[in-house]
N, C-alpha and C positions, 0 to 999 in steps of 0.2 A: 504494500500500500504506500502512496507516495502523500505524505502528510505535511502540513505546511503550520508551525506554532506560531500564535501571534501573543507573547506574554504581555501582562498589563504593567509589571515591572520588573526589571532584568539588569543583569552586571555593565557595571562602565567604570571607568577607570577612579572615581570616589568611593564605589560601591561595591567592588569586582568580585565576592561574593551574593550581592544580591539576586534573588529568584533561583538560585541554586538548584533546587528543586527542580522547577521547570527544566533546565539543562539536564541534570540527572535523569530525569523522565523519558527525554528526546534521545538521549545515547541510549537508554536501552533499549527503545523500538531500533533503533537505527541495528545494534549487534543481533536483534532478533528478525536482521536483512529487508527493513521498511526502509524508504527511501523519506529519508526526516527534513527538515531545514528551518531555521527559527528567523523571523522578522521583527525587527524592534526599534520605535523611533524613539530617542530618547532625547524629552524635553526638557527643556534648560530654560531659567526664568534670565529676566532682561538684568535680574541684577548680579548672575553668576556667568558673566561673560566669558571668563577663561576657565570653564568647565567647553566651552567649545569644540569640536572633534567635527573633524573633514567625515565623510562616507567611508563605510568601511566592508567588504565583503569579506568575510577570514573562515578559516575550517576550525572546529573545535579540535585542539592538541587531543592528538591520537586515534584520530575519526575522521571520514569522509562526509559529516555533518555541516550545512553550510550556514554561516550566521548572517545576517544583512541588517546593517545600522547606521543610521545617520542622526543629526541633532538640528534639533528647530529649535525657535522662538515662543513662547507660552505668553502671551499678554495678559496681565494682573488686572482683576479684576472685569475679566472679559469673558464671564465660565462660558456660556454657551458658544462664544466663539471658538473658544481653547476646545472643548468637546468637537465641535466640528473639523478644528483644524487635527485632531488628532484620527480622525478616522481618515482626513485627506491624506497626511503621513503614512500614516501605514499603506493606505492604498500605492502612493509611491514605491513603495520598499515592496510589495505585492507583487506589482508591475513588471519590475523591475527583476526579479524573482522568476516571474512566468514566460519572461523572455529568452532566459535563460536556458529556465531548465522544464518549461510548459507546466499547463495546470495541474495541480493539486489534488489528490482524490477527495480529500478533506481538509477544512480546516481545523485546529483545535486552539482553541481558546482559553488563555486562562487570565478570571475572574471580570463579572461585571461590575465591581465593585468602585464606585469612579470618585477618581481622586478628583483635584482640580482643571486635571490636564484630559479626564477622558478614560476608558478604560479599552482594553484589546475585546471584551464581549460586544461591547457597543459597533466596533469596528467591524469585528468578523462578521455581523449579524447586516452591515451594511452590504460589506463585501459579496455575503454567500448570496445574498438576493441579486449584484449583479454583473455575478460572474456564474452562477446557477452550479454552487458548491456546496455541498453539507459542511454544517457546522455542527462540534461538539465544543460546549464549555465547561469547564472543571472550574467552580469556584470556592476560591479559598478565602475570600473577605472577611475579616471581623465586623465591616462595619453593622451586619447585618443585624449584630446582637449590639453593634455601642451606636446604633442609630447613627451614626458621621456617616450620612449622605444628606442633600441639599432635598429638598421637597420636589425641586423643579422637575430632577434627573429620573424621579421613581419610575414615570411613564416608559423613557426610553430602557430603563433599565430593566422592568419588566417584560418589556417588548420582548426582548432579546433571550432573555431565560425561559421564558412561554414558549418561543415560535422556534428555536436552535433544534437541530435534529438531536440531540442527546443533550442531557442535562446533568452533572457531574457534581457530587459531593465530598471534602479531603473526609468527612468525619460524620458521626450522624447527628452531633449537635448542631450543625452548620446546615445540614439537611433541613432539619427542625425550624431550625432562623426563616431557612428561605420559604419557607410553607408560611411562618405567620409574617414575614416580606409581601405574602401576596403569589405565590407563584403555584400556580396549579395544574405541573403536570406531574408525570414521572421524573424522580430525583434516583439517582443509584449511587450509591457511596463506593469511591475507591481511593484510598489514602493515599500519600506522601509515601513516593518510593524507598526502601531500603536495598541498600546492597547487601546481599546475604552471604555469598564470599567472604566480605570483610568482617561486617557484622552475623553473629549467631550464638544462639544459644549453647554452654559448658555442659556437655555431655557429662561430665564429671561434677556433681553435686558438690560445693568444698562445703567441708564442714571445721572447719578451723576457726574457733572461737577466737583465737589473740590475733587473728587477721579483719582490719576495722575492714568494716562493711560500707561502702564507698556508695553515693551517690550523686549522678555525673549529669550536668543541666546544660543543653548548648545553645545559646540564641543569642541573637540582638538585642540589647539591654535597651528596650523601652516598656514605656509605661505596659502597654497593650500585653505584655508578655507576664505582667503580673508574678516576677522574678522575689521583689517584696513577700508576697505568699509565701512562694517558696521556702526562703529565708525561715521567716516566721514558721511556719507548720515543720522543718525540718531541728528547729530547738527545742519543738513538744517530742520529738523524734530521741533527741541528744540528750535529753533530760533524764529521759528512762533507761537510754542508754546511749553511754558515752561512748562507744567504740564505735561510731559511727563517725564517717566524713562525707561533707557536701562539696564539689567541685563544680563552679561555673566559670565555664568557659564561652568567651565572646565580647562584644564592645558595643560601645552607644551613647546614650545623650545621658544616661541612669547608671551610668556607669559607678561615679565619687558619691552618688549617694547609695549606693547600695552597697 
């Protein structure tokens, strides 16, 4: 199958692990011999100028995966425009894409969830109607449960999750979200890939009591991740027993206070 990802946020040289996920996703169709390629415009506001970056076509290191990015302009305080102008981006980088290497048997989409700048569901959902492509979206939004969406955006956002040829959930709590969102079709839950190579379960049970029992946290240290909790609920953990350790690993705005 020749699959074409349009993520709604993805790495660039301030971020170069963001949307990881996504990427991770895309190589493993790609070794399970699908024809992958990911598309991403990344918006840049007028006051981060030398975040700038010329167009960029590159293979993901150690794959025949093809990446396509370039960076625009976002105007402040201009959401419906910025939203417009983000489905016209992507359509470029599409384009641009199809010329190449011809259409796509699907699109996949991840999250309708719209920032300032617009989201990749909004876009795809433009797209598949006129280039007469299925869409599949996998949404992973928070905002669905902290309510951070504008009022204006619901319609298009909805549009989009209703009418997409498949409808895609990371978890069933986010499943949940998008039903009381308003979204009334079939949702099927498939999580956040793991590599099982790397990671997997110790065949071997240890049972060595003077070896602390180690709990290991990996993310972006913002509010939204609710790291704080952690924190907290893992000293009712340490109290009872002390052979316990908590390791977080990662960075962000929450970082010196946490």
């Amino acid at each position: 199958m020749h699959i074409l990802v349009l993520p709604s946020w993805f790495e660039n040289t301030q971020t170069p692990t963001l949307g990881s996920f996504f990427k991770d996703q895309a190589l493993a169709l790609t070794a399970l011999n699908h024809k992958v390629a990911i598309v991403y415009p990344h918006v840049i506001s007028l006051k981060k100028l030398s975040y700038w970056r010329l167009a960029k076509c590159y293979k993901s290191q150690g794959s025949d995966m093809s990446i396509y990015t370039h960076c625009y302009f976002s105007i402040p305080f201009f959401r419906k425009y910025n939203i417009a102008n983000r489905v016209k981006n992507f359509e470029k980088l599409v384009k641009a894409y199809i010329s190449k290497y011809g259409k796509p048997d699907v699109f996949h989409a991840h999250s309708c969830a719209l920032g300032p700048a617009g989201s990749a569901g909004i876009a795809a959902k433009s797209l598949a109607d006129k280039y007469n492509i299925p869409v599949v979206i996998t949404e992973h939004g928070s905002a669905y449960k902290t309510k951070h969406y504008h009022a204006n955006d619901v319609p298009q956002m909805l549009a989009a999750l209703n009418d997409c040829d498949a409808l895609l959930a990371v978890s069933p709590s986010l499943k949940n979200d998008l039903v009381n969102f308003g979204v009334n079709r079939t949702i099927d839950v498939i999580g956040n890939i793991v590599d099982t190579k790397m990671f997997k379960p110790d065949l071997i049970v240890q049972n060595n009591t003077d070896k602390p029992y180690t709990f290991v946290v990996i993310a972006y240290l913002r509010p939204i991740k609710r790291i704080d909790l952690i924190i907290k609920a893992f000293k009712k953990v340490n109290d009872n027993n002390t052979n316990t350790h908590l390791k977080i690993i990662g960075n962000g705005e929450q970082k010196n206070d946490l």
